[in-house]
C-alpha positions as CSV (number, residue, x, y, z in Angstrom):
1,X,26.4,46.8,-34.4
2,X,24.4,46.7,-31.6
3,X,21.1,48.8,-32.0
4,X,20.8,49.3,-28.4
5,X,23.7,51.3,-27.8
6,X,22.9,54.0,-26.0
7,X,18.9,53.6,-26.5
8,X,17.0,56.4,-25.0
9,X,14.1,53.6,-24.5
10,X,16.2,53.2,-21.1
11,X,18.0,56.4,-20.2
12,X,16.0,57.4,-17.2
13,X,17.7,54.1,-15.5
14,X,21.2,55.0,-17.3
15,X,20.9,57.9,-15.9
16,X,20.5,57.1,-12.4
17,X,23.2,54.8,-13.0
18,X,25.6,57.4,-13.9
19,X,25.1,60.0,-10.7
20,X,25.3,56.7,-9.0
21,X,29.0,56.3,-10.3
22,X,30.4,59.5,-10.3
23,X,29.1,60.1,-6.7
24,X,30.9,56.9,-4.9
25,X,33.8,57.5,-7.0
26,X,34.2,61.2,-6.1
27,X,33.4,60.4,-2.3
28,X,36.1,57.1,-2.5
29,X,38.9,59.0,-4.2
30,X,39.0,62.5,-2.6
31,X,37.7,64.6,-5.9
32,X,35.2,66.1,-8.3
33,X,34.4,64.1,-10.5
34,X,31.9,65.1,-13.7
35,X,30.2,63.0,-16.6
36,X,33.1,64.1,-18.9
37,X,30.7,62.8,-22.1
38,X,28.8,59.8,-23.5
39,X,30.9,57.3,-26.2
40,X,30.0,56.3,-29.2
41,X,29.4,52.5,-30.2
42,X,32.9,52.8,-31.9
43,X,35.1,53.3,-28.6
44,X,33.8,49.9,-27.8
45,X,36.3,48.2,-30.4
46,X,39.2,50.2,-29.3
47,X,41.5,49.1,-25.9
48,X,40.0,52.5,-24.0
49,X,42.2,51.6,-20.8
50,X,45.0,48.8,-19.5
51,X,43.1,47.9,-16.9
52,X,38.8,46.8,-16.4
53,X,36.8,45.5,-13.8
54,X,33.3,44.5,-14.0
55,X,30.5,43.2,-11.5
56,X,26.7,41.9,-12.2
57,X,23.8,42.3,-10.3
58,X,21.0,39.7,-11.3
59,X,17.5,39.8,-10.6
60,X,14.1,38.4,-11.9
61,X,13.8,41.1,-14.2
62,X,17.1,41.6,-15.3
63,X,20.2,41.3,-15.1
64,X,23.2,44.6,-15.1
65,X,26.9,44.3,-15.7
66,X,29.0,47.3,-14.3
67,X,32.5,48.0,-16.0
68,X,34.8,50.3,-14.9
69,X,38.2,50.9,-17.4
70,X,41.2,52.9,-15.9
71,X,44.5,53.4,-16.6
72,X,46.8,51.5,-14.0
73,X,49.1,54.1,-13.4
74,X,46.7,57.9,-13.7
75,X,45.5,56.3,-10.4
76,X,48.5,55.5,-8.9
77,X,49.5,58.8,-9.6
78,X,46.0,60.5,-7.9
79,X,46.4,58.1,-4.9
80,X,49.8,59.3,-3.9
81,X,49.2,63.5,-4.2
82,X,45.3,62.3,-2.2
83,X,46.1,59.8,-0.2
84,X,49.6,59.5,1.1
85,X,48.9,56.7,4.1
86,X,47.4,54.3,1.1
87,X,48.4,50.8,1.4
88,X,46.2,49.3,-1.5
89,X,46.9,48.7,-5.0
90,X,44.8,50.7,-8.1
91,X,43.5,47.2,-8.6
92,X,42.1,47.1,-5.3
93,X,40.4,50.2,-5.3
94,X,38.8,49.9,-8.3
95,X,37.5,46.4,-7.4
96,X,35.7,48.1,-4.3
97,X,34.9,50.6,-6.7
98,X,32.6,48.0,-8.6
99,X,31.5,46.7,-4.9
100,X,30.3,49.7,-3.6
101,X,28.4,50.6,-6.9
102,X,27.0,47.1,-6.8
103,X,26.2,47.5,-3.3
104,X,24.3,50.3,-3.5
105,X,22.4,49.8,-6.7
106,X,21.0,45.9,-5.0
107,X,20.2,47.4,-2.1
108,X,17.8,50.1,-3.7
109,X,16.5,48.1,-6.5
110,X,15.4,45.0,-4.4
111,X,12.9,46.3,-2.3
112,X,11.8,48.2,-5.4
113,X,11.9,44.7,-7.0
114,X,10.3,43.0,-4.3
115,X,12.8,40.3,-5.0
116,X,16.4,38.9,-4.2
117,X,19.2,39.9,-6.5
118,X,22.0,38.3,-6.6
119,X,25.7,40.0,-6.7
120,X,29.0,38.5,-7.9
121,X,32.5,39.5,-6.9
122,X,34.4,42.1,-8.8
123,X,36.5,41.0,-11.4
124,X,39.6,42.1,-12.9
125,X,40.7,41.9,-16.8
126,X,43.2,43.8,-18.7
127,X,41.6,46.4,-20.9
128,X,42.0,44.5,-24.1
129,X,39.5,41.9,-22.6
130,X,36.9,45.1,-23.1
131,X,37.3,44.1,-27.4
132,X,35.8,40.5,-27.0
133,X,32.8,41.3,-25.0
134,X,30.2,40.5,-27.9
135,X,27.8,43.4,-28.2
136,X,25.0,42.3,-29.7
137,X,23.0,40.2,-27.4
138,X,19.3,40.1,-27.7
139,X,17.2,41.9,-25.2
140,X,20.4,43.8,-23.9
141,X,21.2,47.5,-23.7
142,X,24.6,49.0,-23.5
143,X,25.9,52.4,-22.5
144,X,29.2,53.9,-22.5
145,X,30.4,56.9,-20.9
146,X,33.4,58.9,-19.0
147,X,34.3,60.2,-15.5
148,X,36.9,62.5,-15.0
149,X,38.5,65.6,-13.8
150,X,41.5,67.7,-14.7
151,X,43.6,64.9,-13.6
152,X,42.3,61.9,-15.0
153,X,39.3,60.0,-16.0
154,X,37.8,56.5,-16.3
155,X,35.4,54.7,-18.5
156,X,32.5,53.2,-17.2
157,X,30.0,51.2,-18.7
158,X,26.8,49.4,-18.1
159,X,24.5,46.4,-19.9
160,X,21.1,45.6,-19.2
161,X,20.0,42.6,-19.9
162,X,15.8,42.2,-19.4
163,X,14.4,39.1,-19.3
164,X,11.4,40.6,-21.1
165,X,11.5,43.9,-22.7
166,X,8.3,45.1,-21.1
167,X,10.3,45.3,-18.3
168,X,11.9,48.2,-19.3
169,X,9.3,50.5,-17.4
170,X,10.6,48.6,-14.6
171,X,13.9,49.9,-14.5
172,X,12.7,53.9,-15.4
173,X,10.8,53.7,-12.8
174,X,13.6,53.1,-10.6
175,X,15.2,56.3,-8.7
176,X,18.4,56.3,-6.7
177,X,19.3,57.6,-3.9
178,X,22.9,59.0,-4.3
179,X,22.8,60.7,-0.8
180,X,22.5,57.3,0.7
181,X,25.6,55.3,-1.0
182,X,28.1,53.6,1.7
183,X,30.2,56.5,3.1
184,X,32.3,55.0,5.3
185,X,36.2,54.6,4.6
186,X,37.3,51.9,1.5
187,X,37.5,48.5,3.0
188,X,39.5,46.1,1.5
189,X,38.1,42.5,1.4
């Protein structure tokens, strides 16, 4: 077991993290949606969802992995009463999902940063995937938690990796702008 799972040494970052994610999702899919609650270290070795897709955002000072988990066919289901005109998969959206999260979070922290970060694409796994993702890496923190509403929810979750774990203060000090996320129409790539 990983004893920086859910470590409160980093929770101001986590934190922004979180109203990061539950504001571009509720903006992108037409709905509320609430931190629903924090998981325990447990749900990690359970399939949580069918479907995950994950990004990274690397820096000097770190490095953070963004996973989203959803079930394939709850947002299939949301799309059609929300968006009737849709021509993209659950896949897709999700994908830009990770994109626009990435997006937003590289272009706040790297002028904090004074530095170039680096983003790769979204990827796409099936859920199971989630159970081989070793969690015990050093210098790495991992957080787990749930976004949702009455209809449906997904599980996002985050690792930090720091280069050096004074860098932590780094990262707290950091404070996102939610107001300011992309909010234009999705655009598939």
């Amino acid at each position: 077991m990983s004893s920086n799972f859910n470590d409160q040494k980093i929770s101001p970052f986590v934190n922004e993290c979180k109203k990061l994610a539950s504001l571009i999702l509720s903006k992108h899919l037409k709905t509320n949606f609430d931190l629903l609650s924090e998981l325990d270290i447990q749900s990690c070795y359970r399939v949580l969802k069918n479907h995950m897709n994950f990004i990274m955002v690397m820096s000097i000072h770190g490095n953070v992995l963004f996973k989203v988990m959803y079930s394939k066919s709850e947002i299939e289901d949301h799309l059609i009463k929300t968006m009737h005109d849709c021509n993209f998969s659950s896949e897709d959206l999700m994908k830009e999902y990770c994109n626009l999260f990435a997006g937003s979070l590289k272009s706040q922290i790297g002028p904090f940063f004074k530095s170039t970060l680096g983003l790769s694409f979204p990827i796409k796994l099936s859920g199971l995937d989630e159970l081989y993702f070793p969690l015990n890496r050093p210098n790495t923190y991992y957080n787990l938690w749930k976004l949702g509403n009455s209809n449906f929810n997904v599980i996002c979750a985050m690792e930090l990796e720091l280069h050096k774990t004074t860098d932590i203060d780094k990262f707290n000090d950091i404070k996102l702008i939610v107001n300011e996320t992309n909010s234009t129409n999705i655009e598939l790539f």
